[in-house]
N, CA, C and O atoms as CSV, one atom per row, in Angstrom:
chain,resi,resn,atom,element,x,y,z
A,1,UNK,N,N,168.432,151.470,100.238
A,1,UNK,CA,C,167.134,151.139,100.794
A,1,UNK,C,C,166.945,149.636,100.703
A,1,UNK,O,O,167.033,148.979,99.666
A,2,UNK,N,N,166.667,149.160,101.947
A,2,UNK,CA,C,166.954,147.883,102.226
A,2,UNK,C,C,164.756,147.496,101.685
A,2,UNK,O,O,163.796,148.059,102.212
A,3,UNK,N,N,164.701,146.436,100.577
A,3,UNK,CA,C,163.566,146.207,100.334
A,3,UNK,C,C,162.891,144.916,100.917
A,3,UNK,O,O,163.237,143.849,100.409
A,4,UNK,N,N,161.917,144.897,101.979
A,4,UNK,CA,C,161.258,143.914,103.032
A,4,UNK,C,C,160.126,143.440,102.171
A,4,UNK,O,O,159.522,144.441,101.786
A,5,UNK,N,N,159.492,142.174,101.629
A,5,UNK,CA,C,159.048,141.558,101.013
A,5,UNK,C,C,158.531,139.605,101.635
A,5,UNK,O,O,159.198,138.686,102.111
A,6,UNK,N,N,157.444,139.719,101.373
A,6,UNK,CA,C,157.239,138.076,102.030
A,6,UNK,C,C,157.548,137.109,100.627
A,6,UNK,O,O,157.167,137.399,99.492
A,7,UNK,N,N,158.251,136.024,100.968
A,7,UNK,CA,C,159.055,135.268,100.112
A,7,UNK,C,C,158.834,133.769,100.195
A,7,UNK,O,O,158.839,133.042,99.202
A,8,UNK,N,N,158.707,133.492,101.014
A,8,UNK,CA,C,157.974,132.199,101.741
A,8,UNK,C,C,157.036,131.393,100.989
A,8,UNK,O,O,156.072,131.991,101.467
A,9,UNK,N,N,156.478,130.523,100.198
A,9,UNK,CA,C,155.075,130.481,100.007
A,9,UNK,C,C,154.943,130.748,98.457
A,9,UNK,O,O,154.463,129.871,97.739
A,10,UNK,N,N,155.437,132.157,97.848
A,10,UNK,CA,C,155.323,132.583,96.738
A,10,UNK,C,C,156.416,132.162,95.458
A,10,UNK,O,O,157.578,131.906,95.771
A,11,UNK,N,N,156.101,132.117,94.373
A,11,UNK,CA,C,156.425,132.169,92.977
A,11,UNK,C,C,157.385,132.882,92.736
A,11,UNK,O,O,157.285,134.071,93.038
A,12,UNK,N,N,158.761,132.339,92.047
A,12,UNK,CA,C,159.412,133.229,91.932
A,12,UNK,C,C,158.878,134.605,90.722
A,12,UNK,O,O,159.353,135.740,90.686
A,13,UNK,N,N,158.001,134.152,90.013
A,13,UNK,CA,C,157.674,134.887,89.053
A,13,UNK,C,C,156.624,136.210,90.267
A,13,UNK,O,O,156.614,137.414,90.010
A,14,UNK,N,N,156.121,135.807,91.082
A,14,UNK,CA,C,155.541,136.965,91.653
A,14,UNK,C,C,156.250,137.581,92.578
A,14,UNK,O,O,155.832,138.666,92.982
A,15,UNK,N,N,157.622,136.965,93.181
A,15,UNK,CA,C,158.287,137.824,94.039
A,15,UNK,C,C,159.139,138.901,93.006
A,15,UNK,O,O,159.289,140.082,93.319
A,16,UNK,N,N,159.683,138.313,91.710
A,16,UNK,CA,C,160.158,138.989,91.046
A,16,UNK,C,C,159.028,140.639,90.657
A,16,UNK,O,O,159.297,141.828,90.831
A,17,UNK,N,N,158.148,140.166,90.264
A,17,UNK,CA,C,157.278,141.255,89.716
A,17,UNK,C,C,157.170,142.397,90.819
A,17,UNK,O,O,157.040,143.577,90.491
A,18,UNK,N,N,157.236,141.957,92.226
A,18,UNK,CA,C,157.533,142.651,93.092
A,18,UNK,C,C,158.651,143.253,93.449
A,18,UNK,O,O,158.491,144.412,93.831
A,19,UNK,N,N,159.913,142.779,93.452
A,19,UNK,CA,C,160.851,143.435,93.519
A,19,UNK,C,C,160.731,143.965,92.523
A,19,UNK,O,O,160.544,145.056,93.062
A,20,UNK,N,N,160.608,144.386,90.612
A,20,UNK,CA,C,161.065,145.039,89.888
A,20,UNK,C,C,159.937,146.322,90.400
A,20,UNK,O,O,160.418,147.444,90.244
A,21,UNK,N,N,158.800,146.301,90.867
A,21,UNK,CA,C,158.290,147.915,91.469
A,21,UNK,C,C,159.127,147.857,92.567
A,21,UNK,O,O,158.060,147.910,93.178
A,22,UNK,N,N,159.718,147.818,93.166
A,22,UNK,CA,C,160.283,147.979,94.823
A,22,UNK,C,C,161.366,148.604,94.065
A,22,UNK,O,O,161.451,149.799,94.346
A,23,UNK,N,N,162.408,148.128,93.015
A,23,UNK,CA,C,163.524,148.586,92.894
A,23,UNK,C,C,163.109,150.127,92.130
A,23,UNK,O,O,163.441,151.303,92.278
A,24,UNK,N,N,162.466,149.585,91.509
A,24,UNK,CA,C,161.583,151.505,90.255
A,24,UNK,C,C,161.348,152.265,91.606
A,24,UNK,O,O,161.842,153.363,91.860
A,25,UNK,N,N,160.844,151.819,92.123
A,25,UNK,CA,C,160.330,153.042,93.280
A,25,UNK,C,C,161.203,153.370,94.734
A,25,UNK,O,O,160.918,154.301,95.487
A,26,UNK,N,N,162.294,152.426,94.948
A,26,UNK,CA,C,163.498,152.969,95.498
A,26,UNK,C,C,164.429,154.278,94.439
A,26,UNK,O,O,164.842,155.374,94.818
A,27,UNK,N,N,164.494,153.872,93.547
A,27,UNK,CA,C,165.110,154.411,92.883
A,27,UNK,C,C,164.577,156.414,92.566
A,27,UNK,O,O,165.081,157.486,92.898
A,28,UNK,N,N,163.394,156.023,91.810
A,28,UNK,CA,C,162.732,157.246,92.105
A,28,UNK,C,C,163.096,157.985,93.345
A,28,UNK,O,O,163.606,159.090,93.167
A,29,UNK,N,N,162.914,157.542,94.673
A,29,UNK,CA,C,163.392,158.165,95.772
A,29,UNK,C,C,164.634,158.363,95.466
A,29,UNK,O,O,164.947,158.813,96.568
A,30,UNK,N,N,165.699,158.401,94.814
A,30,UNK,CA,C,166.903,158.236,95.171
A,30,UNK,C,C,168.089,156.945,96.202
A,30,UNK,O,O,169.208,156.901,96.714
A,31,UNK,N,N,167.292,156.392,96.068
A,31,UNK,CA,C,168.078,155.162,96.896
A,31,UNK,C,C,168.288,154.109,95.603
A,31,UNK,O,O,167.590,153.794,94.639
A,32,UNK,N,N,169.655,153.723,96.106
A,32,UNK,CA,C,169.851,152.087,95.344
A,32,UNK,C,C,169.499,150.974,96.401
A,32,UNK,O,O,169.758,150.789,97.591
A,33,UNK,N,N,168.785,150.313,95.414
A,33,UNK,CA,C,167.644,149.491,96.779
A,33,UNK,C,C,168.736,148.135,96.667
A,33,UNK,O,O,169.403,147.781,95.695
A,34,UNK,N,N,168.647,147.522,98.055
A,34,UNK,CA,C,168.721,146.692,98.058
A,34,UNK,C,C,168.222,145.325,98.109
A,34,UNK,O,O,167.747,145.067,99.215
A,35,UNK,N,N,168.178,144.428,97.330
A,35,UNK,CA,C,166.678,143.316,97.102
A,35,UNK,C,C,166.949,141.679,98.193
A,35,UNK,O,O,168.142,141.386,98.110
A,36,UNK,N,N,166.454,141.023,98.777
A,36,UNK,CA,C,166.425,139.744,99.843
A,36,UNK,C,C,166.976,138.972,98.734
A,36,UNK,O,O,167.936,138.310,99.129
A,37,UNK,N,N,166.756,138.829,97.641
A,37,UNK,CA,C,167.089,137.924,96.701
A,37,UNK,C,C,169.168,137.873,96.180
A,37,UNK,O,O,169.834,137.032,95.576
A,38,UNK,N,N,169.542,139.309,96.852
A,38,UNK,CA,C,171.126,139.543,96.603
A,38,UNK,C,C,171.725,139.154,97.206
A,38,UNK,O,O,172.886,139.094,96.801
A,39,UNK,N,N,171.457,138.632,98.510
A,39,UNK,CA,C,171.641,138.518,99.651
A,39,UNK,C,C,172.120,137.043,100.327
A,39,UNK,O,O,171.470,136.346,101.107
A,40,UNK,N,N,173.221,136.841,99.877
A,40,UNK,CA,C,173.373,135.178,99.370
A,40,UNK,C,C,174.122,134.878,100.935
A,40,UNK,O,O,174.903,135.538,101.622
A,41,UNK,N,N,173.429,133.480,101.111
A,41,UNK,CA,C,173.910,132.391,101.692
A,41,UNK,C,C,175.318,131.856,101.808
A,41,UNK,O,O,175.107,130.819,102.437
A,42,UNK,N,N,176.271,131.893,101.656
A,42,UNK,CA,C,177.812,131.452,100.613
A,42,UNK,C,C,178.302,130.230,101.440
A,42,UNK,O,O,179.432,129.819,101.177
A,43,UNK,N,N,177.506,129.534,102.515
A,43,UNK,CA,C,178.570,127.992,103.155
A,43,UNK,C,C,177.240,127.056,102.761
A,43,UNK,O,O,176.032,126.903,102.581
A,44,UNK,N,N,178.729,126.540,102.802
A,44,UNK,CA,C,178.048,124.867,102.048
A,44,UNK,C,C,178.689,123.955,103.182
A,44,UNK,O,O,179.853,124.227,103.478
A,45,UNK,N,N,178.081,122.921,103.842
A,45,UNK,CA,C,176.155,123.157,103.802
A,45,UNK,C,C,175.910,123.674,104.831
A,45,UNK,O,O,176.732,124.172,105.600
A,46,UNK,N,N,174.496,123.604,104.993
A,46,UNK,CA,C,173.831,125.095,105.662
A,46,UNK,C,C,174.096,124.324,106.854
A,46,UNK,O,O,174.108,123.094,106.884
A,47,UNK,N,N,174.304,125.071,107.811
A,47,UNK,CA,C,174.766,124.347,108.995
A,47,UNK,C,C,173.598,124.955,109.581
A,47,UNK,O,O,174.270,125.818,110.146
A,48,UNK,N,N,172.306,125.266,109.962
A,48,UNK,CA,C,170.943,125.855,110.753
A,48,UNK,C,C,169.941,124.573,110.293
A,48,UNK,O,O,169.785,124.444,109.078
A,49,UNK,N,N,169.523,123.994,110.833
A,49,UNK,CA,C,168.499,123.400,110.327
A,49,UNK,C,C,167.056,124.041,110.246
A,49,UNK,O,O,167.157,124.786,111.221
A,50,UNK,N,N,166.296,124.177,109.955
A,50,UNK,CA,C,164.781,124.401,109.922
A,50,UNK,C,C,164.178,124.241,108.031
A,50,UNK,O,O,164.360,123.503,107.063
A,51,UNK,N,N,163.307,125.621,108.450
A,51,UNK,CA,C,162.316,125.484,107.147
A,51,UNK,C,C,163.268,125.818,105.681
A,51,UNK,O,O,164.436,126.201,105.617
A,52,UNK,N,N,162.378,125.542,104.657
A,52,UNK,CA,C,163.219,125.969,103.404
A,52,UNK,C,C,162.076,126.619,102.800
A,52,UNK,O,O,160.916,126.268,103.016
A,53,UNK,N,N,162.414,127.566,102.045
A,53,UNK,CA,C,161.287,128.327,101.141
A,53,UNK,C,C,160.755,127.804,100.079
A,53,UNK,O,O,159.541,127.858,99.885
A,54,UNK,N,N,161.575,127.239,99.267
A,54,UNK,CA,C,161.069,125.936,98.227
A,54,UNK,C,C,162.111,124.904,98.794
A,54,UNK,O,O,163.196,125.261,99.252
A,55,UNK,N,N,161.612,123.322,98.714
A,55,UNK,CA,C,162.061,122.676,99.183
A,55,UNK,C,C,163.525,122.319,98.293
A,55,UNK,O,O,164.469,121.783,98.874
A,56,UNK,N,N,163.587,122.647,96.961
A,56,UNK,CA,C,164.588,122.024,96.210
A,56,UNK,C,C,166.248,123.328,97.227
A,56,UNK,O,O,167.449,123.060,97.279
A,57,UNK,N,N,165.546,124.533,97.788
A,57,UNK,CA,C,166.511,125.606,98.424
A,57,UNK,C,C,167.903,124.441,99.324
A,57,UNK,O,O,167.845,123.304,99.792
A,58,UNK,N,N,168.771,125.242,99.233
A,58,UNK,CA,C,170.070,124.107,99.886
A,58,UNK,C,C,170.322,124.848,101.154
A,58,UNK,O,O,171.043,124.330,102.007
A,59,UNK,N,N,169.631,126.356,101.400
A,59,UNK,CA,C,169.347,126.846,102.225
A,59,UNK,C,C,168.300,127.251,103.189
A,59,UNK,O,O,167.305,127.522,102.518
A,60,UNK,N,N,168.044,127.428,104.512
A,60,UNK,CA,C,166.619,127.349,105.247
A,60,UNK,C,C,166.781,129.042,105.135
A,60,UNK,O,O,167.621,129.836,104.713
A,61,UNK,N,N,165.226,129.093,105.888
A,61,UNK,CA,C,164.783,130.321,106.186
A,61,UNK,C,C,165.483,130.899,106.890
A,61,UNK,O,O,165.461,132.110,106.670
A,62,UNK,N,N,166.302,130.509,107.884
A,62,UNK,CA,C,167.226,131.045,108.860
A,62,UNK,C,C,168.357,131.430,108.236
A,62,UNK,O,O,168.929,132.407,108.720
A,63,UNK,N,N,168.787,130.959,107.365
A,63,UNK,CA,C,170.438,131.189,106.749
A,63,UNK,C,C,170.076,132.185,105.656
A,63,UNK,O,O,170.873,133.089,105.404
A,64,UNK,N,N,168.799,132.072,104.916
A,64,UNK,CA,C,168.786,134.052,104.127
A,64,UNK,C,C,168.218,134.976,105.240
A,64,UNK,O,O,168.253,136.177,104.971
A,65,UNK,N,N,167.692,134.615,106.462
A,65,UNK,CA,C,167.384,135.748,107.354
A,65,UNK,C,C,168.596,136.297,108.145
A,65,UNK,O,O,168.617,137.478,108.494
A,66,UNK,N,N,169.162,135.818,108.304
A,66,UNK,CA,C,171.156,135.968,108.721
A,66,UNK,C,C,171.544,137.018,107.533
A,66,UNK,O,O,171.691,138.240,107.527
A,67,UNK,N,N,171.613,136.331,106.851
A,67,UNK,CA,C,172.236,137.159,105.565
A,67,UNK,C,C,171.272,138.854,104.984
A,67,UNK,O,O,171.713,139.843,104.400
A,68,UNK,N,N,170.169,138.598,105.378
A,68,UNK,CA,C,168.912,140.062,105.014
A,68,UNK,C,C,169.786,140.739,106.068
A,68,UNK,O,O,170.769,141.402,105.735
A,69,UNK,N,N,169.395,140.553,107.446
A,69,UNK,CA,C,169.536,141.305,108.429
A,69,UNK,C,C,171.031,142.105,108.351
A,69,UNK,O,O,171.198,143.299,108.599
A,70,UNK,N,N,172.202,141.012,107.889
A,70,UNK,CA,C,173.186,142.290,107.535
A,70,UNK,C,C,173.392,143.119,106.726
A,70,UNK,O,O,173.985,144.198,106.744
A,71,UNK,N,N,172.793,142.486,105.893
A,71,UNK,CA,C,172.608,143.448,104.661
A,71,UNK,C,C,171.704,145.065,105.041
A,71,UNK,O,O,172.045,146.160,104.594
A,72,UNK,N,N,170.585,144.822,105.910
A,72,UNK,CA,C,169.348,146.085,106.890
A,72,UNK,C,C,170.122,146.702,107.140
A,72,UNK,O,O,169.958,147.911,106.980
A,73,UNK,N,N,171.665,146.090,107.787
A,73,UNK,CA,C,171.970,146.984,109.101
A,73,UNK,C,C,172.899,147.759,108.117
A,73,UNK,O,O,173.381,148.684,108.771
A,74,UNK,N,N,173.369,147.796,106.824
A,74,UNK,CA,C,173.973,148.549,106.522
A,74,UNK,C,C,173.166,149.795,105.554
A,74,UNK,O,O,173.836,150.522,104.821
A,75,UNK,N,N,171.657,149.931,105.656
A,75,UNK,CA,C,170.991,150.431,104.970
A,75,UNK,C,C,170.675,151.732,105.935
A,75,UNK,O,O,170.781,151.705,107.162
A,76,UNK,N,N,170.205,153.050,105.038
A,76,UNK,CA,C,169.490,154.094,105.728
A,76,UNK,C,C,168.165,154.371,105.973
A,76,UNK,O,O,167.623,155.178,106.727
A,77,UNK,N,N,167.726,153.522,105.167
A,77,UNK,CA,C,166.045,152.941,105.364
A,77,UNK,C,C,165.464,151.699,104.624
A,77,UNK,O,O,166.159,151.395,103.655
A,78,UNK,N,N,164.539,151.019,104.786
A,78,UNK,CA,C,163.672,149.929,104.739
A,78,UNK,C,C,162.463,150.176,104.327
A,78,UNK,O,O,161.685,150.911,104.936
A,79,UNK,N,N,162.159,149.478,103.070
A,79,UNK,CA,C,160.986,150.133,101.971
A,79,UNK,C,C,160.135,148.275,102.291
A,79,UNK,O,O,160.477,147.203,101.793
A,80,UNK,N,N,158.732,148.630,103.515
A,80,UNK,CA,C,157.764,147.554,103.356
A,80,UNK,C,C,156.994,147.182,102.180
A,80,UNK,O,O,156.181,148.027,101.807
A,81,UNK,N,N,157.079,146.036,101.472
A,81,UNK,CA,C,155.678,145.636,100.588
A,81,UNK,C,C,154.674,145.121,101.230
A,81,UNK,O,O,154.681,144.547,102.319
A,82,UNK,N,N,153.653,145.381,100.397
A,82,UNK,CA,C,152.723,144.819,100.036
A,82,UNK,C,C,153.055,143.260,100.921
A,82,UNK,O,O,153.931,142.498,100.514
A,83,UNK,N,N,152.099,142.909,102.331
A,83,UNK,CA,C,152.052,141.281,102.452
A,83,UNK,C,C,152.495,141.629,103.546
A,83,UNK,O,O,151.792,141.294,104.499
A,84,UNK,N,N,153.980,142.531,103.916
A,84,UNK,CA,C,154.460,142.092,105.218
A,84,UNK,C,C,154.380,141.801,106.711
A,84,UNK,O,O,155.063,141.387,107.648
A,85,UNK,N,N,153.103,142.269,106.391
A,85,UNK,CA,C,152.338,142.104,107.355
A,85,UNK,C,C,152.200,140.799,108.158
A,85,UNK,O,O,152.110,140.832,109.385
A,86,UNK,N,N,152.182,139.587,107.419
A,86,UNK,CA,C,151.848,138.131,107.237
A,86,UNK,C,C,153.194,137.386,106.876
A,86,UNK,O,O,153.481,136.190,106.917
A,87,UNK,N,N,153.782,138.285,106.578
A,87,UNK,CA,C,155.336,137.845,106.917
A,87,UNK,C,C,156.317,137.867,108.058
A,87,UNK,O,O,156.845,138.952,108.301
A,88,UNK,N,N,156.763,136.413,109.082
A,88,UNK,CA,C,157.163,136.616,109.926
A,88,UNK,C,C,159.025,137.142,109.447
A,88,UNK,O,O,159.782,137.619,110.292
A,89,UNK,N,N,159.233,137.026,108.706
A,89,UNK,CA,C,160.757,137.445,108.212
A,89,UNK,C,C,160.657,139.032,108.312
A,89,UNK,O,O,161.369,139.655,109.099
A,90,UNK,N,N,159.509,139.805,107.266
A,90,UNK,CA,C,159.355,141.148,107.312
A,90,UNK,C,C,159.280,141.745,108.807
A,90,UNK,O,O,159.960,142.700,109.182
A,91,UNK,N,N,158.550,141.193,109.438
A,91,UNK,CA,C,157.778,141.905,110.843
A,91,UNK,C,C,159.139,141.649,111.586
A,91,UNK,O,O,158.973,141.842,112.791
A,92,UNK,N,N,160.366,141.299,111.298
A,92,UNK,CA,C,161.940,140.789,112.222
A,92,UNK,C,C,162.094,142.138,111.187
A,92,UNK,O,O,161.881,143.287,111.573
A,93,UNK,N,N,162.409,141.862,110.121
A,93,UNK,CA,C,163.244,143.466,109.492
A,93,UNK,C,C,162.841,144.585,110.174
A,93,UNK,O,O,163.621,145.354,110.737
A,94,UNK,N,N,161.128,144.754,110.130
A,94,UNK,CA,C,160.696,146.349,110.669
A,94,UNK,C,C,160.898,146.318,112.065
A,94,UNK,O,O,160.738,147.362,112.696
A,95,UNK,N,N,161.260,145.166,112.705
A,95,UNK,CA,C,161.781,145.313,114.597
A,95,UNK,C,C,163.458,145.827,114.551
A,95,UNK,O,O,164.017,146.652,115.275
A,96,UNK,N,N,164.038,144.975,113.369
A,96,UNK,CA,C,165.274,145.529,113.253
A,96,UNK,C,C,164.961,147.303,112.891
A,96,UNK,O,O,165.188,148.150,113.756
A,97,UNK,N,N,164.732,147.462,112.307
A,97,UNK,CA,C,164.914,148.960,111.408
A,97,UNK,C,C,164.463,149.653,112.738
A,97,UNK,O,O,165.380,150.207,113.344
A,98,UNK,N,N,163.100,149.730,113.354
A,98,UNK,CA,C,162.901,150.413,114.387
A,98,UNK,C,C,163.902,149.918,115.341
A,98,UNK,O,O,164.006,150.868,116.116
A,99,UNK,N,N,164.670,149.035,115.733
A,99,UNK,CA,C,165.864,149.366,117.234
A,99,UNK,C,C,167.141,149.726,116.657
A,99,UNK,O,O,168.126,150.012,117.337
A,100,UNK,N,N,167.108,149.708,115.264
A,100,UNK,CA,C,168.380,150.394,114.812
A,100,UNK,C,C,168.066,151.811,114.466
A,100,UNK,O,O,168.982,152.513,114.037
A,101,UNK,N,N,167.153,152.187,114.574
A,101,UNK,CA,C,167.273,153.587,113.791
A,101,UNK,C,C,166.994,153.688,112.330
A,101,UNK,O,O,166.816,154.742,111.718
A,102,UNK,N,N,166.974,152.507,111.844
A,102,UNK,CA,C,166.748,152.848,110.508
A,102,UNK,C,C,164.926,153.083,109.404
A,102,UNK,O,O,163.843,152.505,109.320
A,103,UNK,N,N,165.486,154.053,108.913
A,103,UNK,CA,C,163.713,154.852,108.554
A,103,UNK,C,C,162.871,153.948,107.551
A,103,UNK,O,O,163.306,153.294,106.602
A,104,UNK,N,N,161.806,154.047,107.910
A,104,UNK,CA,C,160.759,152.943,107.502
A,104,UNK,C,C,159.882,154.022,106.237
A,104,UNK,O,O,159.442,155.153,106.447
A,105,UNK,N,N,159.822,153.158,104.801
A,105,UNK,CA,C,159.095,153.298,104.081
A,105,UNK,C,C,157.772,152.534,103.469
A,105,UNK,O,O,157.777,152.143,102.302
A,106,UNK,N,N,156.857,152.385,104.166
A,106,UNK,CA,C,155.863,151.629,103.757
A,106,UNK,C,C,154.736,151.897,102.064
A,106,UNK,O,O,153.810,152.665,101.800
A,107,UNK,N,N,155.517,150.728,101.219
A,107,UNK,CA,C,155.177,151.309,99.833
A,107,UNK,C,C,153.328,150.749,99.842
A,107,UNK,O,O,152.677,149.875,100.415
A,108,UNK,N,N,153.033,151.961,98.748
A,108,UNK,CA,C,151.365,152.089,98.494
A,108,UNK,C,C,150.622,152.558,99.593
A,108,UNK,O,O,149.392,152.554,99.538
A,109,UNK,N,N,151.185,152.932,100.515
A,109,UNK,CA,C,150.447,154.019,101.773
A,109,UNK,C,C,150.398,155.303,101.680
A,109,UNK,O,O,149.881,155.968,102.577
């Protein structure tokens, strides 16, 4: 279970607190979740230019959204948090998951 989360903007201390319910509650379902944060970048240097999530990142928003999206496509479903709404990265995962087929879990609904 691929876990969709807004990342942008936020603390690592509050994205963390979020993924550790996302992963408890994949799990409960039976899925080993998969978290945006595993999901590594690996060329040096980032050859995409744009935004960075914290500026000290050696990577932009584009080069972990490359890297999420393959990670989606190998998942059987996609567990929304809390926010994604207001997340333009999330609202690309749940377009992916709906033209791939893959099943949408929207957590706290």
């Amino acid at each position: 279970m691929y876990v969709s989360l807004p990342m942008a903007g936020r603390t690592a201390e509050d994205i963390g607190s979020d993924l550790e319910i996302a992963i408890y509650s994949a799990r409960q379902r039976g899925y080993e979740p998969i978290v945006p944060t595993d999901c590594n970048a690996d060329h040096e240097p980032c050859p995409v230019y744009g935004r960075r999530i914290q500026p000290e990142d050696k990577h932009t928003i584009q080069c972990y959204m490359r890297e999420d999206i393959k990670a989606l496509l190998d998942c059987d479903m996609i567990m929304m948090m809390p926010g994604w709404e207001i997340s333009s990265g999330c609202n690309i995962e749940l377009l992916v998951a709906n033209q791939c087929g893959i099943g949408v879990f929207f957590y706290g609904v």
